[in-house]
Biotite code that builds the C-alpha atoms (Angstrom):
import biotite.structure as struc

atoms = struc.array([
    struc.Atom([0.000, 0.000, 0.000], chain_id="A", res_id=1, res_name="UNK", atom_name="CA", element="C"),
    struc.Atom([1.569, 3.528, -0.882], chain_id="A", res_id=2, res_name="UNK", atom_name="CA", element="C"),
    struc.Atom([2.154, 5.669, 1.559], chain_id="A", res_id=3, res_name="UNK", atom_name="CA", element="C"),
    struc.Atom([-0.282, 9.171, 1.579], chain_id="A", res_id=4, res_name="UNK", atom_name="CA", element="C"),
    struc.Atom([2.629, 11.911, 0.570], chain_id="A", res_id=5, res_name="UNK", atom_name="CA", element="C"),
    struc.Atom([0.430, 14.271, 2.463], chain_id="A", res_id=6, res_name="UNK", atom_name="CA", element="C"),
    struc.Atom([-0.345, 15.172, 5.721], chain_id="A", res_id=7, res_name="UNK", atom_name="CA", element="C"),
    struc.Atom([-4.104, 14.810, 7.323], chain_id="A", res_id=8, res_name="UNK", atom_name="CA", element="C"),
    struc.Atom([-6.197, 17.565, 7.096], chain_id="A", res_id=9, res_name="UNK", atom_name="CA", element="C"),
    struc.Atom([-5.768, 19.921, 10.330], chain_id="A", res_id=10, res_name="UNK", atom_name="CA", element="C"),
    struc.Atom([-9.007, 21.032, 11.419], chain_id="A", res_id=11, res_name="UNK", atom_name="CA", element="C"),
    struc.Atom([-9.601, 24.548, 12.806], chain_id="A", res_id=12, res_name="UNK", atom_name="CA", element="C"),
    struc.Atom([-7.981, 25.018, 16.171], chain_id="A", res_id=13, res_name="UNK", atom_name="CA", element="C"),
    struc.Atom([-8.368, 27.178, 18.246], chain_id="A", res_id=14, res_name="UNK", atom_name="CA", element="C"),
    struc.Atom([-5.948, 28.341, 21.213], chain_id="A", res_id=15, res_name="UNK", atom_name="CA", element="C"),
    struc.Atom([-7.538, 31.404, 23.557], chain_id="A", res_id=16, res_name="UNK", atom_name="CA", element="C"),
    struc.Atom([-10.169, 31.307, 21.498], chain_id="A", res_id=17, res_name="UNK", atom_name="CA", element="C"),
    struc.Atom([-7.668, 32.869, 18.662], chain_id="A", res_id=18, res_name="UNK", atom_name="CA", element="C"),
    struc.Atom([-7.835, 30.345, 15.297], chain_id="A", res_id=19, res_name="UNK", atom_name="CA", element="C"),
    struc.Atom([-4.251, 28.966, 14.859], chain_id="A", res_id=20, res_name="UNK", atom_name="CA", element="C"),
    struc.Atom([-2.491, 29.343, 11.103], chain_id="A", res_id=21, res_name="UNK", atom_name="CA", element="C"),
    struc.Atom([-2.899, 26.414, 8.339], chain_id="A", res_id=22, res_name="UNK", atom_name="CA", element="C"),
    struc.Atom([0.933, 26.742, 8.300], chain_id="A", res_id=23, res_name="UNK", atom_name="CA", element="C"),
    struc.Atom([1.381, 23.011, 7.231], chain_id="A", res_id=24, res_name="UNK", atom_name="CA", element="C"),
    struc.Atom([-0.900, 23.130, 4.547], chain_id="A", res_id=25, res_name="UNK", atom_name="CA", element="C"),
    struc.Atom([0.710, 26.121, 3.234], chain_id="A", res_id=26, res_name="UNK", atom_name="CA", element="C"),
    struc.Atom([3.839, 24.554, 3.134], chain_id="A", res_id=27, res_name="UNK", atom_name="CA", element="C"),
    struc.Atom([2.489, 21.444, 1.502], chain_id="A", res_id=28, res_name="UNK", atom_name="CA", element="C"),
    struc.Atom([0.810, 23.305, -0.905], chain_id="A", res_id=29, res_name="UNK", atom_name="CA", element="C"),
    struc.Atom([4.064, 25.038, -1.827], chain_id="A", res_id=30, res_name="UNK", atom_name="CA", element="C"),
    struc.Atom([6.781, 22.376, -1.955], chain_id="A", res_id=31, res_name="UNK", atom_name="CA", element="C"),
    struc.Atom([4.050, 19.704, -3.802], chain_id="A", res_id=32, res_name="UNK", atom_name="CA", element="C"),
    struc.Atom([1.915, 22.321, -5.408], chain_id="A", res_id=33, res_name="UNK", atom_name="CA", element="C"),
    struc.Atom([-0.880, 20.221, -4.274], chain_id="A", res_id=34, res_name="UNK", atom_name="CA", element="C"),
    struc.Atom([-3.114, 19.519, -1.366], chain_id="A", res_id=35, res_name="UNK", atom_name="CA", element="C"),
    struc.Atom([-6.275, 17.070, -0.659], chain_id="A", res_id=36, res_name="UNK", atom_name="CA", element="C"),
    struc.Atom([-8.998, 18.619, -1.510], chain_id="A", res_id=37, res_name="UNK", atom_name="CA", element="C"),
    struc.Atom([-10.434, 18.708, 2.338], chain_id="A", res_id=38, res_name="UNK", atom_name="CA", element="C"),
    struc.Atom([-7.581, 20.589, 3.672], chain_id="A", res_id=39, res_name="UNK", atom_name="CA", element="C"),
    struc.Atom([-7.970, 23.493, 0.481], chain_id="A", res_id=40, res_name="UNK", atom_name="CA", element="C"),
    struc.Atom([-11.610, 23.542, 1.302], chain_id="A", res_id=41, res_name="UNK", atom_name="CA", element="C"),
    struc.Atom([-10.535, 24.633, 4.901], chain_id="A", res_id=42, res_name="UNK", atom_name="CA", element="C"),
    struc.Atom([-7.406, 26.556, 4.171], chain_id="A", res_id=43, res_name="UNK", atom_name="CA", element="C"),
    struc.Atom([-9.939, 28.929, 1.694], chain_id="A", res_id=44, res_name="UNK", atom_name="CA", element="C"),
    struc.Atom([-12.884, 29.525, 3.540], chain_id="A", res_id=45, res_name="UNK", atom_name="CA", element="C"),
    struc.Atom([-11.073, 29.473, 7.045], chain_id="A", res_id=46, res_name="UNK", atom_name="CA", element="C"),
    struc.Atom([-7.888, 31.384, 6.286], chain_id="A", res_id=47, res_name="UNK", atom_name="CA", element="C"),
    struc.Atom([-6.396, 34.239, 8.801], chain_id="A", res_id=48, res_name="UNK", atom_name="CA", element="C"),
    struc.Atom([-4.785, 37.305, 7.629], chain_id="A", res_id=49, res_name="UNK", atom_name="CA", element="C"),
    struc.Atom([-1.129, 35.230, 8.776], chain_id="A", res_id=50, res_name="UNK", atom_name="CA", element="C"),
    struc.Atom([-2.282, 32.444, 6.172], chain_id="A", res_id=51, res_name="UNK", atom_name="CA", element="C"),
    struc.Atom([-2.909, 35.492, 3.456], chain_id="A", res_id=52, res_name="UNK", atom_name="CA", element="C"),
    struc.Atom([0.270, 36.676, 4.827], chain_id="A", res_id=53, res_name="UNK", atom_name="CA", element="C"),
    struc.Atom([2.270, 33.691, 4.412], chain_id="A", res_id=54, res_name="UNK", atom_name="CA", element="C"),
    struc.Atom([0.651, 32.494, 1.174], chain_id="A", res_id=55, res_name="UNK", atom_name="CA", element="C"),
    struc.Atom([1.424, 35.714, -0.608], chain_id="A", res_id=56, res_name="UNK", atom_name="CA", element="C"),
    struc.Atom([5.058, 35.383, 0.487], chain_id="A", res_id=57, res_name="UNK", atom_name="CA", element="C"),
    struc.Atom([5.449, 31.852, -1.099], chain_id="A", res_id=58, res_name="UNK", atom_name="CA", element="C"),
    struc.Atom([3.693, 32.495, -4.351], chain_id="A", res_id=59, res_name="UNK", atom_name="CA", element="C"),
    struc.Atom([6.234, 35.713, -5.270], chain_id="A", res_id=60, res_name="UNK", atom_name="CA", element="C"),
    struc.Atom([8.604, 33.022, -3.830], chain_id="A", res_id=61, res_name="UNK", atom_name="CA", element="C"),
    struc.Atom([7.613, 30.717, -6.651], chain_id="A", res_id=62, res_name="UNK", atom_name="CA", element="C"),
    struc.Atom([6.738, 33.462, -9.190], chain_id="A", res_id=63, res_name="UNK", atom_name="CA", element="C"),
    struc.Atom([10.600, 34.859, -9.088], chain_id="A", res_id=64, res_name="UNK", atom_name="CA", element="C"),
    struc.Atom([11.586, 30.824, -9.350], chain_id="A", res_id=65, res_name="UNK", atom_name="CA", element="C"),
    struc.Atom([9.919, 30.449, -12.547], chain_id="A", res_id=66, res_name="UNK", atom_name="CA", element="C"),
    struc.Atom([10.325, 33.764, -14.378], chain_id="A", res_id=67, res_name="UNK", atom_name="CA", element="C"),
    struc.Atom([12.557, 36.256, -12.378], chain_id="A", res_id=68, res_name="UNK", atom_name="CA", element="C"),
    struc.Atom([12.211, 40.247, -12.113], chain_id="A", res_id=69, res_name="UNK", atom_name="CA", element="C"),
    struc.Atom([11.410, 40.545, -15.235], chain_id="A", res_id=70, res_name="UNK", atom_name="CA", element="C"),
    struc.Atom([7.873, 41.637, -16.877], chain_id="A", res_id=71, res_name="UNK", atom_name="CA", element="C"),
    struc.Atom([6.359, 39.984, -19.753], chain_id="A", res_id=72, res_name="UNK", atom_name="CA", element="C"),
    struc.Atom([4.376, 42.684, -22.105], chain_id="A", res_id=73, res_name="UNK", atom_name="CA", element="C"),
    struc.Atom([2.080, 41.269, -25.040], chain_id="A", res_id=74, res_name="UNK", atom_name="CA", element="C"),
    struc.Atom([0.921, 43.193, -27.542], chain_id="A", res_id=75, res_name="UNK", atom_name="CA", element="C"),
    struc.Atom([-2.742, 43.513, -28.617], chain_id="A", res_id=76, res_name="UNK", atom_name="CA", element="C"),
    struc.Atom([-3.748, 43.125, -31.722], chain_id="A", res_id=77, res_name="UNK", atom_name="CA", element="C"),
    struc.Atom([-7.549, 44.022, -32.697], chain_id="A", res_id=78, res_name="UNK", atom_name="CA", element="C"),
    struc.Atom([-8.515, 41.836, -35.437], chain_id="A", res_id=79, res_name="UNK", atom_name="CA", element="C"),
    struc.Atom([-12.355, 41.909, -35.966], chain_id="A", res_id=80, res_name="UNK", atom_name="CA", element="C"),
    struc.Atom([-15.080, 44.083, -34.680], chain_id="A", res_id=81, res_name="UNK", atom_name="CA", element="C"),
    struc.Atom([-17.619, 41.741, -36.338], chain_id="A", res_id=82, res_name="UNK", atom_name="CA", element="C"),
    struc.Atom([-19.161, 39.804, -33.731], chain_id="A", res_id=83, res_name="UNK", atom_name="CA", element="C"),
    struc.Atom([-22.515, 36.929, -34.661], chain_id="A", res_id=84, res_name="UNK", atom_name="CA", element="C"),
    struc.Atom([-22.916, 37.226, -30.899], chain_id="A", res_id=85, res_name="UNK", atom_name="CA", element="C"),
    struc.Atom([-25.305, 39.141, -29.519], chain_id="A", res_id=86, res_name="UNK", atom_name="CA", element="C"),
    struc.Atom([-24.169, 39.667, -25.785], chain_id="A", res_id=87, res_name="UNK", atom_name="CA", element="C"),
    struc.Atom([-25.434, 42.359, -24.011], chain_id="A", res_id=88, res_name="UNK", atom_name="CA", element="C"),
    struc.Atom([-22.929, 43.970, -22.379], chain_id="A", res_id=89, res_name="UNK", atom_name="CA", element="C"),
    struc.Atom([-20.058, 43.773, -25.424], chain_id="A", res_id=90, res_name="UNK", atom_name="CA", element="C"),
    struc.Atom([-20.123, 47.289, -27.485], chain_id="A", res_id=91, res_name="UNK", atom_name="CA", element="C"),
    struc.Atom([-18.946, 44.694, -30.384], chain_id="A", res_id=92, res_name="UNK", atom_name="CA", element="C"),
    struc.Atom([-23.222, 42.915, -29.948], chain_id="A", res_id=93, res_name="UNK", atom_name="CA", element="C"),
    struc.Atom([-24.684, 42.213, -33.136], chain_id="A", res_id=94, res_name="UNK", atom_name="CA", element="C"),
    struc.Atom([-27.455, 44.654, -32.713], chain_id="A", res_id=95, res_name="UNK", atom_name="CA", element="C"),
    struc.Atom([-24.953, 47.634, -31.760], chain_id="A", res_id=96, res_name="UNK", atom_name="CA", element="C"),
    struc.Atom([-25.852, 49.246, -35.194], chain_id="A", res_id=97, res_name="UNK", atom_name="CA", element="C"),
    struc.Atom([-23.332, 52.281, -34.235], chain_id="A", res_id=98, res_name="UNK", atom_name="CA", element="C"),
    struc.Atom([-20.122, 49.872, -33.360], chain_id="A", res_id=99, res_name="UNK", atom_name="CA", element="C"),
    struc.Atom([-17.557, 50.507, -36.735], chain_id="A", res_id=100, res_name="UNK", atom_name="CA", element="C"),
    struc.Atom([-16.718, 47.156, -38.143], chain_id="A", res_id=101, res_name="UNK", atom_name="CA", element="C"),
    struc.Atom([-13.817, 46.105, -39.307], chain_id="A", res_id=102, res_name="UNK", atom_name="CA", element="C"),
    struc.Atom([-11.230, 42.935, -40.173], chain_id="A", res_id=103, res_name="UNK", atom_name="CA", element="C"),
    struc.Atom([-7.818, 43.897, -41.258], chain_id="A", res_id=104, res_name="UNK", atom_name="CA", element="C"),
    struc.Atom([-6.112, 41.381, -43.947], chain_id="A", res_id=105, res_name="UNK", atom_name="CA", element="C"),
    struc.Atom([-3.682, 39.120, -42.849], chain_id="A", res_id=106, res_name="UNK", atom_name="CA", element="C"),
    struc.Atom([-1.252, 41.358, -44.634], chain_id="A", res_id=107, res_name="UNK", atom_name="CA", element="C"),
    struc.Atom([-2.278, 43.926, -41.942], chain_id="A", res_id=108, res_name="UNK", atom_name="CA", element="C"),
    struc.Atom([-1.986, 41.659, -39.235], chain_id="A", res_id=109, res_name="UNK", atom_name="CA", element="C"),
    struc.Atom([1.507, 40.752, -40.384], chain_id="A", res_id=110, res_name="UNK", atom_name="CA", element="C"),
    struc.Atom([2.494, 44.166, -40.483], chain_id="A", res_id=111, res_name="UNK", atom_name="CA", element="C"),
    struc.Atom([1.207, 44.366, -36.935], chain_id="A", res_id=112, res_name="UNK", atom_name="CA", element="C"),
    struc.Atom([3.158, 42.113, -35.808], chain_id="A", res_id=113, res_name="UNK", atom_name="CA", element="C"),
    struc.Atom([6.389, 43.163, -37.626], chain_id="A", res_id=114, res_name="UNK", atom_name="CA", element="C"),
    struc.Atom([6.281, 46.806, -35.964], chain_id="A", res_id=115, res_name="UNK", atom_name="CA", element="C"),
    struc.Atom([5.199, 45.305, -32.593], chain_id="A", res_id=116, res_name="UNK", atom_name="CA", element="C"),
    struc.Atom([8.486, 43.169, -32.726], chain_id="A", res_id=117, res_name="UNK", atom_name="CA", element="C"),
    struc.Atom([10.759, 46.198, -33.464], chain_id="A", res_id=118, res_name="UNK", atom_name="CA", element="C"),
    struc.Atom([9.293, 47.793, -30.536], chain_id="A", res_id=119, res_name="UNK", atom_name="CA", element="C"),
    struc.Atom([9.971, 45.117, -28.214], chain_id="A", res_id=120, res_name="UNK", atom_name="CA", element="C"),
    struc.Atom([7.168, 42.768, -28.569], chain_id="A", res_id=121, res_name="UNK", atom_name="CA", element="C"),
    struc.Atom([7.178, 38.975, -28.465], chain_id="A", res_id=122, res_name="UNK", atom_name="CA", element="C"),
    struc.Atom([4.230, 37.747, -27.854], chain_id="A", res_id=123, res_name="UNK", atom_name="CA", element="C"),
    struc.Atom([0.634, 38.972, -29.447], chain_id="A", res_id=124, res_name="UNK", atom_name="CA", element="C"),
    struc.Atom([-2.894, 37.897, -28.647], chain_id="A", res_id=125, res_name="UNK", atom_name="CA", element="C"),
    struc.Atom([-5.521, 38.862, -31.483], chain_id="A", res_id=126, res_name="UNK", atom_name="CA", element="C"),
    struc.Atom([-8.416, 39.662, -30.003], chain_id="A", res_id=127, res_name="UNK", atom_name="CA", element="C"),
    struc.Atom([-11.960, 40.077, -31.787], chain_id="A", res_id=128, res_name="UNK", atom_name="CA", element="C"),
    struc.Atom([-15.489, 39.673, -32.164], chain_id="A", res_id=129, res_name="UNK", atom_name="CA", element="C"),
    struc.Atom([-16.415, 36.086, -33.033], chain_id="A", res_id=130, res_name="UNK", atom_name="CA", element="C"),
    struc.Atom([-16.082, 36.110, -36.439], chain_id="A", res_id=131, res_name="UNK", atom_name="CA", element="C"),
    struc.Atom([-16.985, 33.483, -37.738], chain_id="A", res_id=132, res_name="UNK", atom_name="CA", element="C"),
    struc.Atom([-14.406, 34.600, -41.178], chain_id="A", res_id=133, res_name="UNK", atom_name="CA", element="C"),
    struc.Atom([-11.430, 33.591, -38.605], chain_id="A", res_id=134, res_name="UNK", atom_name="CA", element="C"),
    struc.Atom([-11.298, 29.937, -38.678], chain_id="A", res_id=135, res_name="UNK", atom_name="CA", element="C"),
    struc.Atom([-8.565, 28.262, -36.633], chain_id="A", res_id=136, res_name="UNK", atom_name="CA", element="C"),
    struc.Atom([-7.320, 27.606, -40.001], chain_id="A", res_id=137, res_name="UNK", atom_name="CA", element="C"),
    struc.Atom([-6.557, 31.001, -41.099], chain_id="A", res_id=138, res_name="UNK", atom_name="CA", element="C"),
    struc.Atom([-5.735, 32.069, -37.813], chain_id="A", res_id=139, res_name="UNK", atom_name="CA", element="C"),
    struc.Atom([-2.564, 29.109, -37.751], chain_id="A", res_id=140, res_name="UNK", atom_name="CA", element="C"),
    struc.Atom([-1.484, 30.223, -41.429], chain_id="A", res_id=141, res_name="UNK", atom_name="CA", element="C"),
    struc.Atom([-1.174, 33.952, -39.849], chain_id="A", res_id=142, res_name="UNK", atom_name="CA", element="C"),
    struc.Atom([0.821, 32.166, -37.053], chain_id="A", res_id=143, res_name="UNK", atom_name="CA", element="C"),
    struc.Atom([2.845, 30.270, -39.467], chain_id="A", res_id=144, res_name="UNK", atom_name="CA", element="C"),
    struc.Atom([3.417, 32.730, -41.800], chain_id="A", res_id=145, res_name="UNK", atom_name="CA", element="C"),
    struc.Atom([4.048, 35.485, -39.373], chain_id="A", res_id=146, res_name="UNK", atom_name="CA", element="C"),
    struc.Atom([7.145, 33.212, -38.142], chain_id="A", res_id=147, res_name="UNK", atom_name="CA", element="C"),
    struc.Atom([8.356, 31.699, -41.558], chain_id="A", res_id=148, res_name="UNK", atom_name="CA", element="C"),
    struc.Atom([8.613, 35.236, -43.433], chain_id="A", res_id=149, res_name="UNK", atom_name="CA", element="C"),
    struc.Atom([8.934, 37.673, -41.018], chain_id="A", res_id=150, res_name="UNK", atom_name="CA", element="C"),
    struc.Atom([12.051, 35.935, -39.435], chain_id="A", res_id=151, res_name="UNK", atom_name="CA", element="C"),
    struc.Atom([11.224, 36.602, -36.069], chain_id="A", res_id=152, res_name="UNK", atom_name="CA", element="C"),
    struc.Atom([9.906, 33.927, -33.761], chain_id="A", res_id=153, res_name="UNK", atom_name="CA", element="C"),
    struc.Atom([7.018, 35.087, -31.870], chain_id="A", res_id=154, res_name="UNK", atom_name="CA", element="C"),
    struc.Atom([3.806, 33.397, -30.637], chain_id="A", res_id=155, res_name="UNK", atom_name="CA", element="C"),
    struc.Atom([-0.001, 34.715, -31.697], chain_id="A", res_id=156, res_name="UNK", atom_name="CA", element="C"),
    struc.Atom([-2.945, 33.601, -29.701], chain_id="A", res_id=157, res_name="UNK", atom_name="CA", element="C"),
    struc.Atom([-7.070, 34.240, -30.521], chain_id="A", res_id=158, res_name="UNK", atom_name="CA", element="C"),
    struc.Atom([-8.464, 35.941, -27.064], chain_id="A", res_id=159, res_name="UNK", atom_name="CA", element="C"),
    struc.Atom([-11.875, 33.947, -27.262], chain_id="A", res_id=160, res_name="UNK", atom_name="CA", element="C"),
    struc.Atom([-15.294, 35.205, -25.846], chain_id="A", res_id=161, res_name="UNK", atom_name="CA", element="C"),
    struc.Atom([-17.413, 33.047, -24.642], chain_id="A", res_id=162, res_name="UNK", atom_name="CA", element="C"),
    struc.Atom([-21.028, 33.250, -24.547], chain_id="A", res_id=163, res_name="UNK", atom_name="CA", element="C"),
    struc.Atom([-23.606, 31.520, -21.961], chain_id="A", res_id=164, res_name="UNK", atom_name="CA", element="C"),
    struc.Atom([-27.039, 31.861, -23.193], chain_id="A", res_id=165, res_name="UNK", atom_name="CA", element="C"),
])
């Protein structure tokens, strides 16, 4: 039988009637990025302000582990304002007969991309409407192409919206 890598659960406890710290878990949860699912249950909805304390400490702990001081900038790239949704609170709604509509060529996209990279850029995200004209075919060719001819290696990602009805 294997052996439970993690400790049980420690319930609330009290001491002068002041809670004591999930200190354990928080340390579990930081040097196995996991916990049972009883002891995150209690750790969230029982937490003290030294648990808030101590959790913010080890997640900039971890965050300067994985990518340093240094701050990651994307840039935007607005491909479509032609949306078949119809959500209510998006100015990009179907029925907003006063939004401007647009869809720059891949050419313009490109181009985009090109003076974004000069400027310091390496990642983009091309956000939109849901068009339904950007298929996740054309949006990989942009992708491709954008790295093949351009000589630069950058990555593009499609910022979806999604709808609940």
């Amino acid at each position: 039988m294997l052996e439970n890598p993690y400790p049980p659960p420690m319930r609330t406890s009290f001491k002068n009637g002041t809670r004591i710290m999930h200190k354990k878990e928080i340390e579990t949860l930081y040097r196995e990025s996991d916990i049972p699912d009883e002891s995150l249950r209690e750790l969230i909805g029982n937490r003290t302000e030294e648990d808030r304390s101590l959790l913010a400490e080890l997640a900039q702990k971890r965050c300067i582990e994985y990518y340093g001081d240094k701050v990651f900038i994307r840039g935007l790239i607005e491909i479509s304002s032609i949306c078949g949704n119809d959500c209510l609170y998006c100015g990009l709604r179907r029925s907003n007969k006063n939004a401007l509509r647009y869809r720059p060529t891949k050419e313009e996209i490109l181009l985009c991309c090109e003076k974004g990279y000069k400027l310091g850029f390496r990642t983009f995200v091309m956000q939109g409407g849901e068009d339904a004209y950007f298929t996740d075919g054309i949006l990989c060719e942009i992708e491709k192409e954008g790295k093949e001819t351009s000589g630069y290696k950058c990555f593009l990602s499609k910022s979806l919206t999604v709808s609940v009805a």
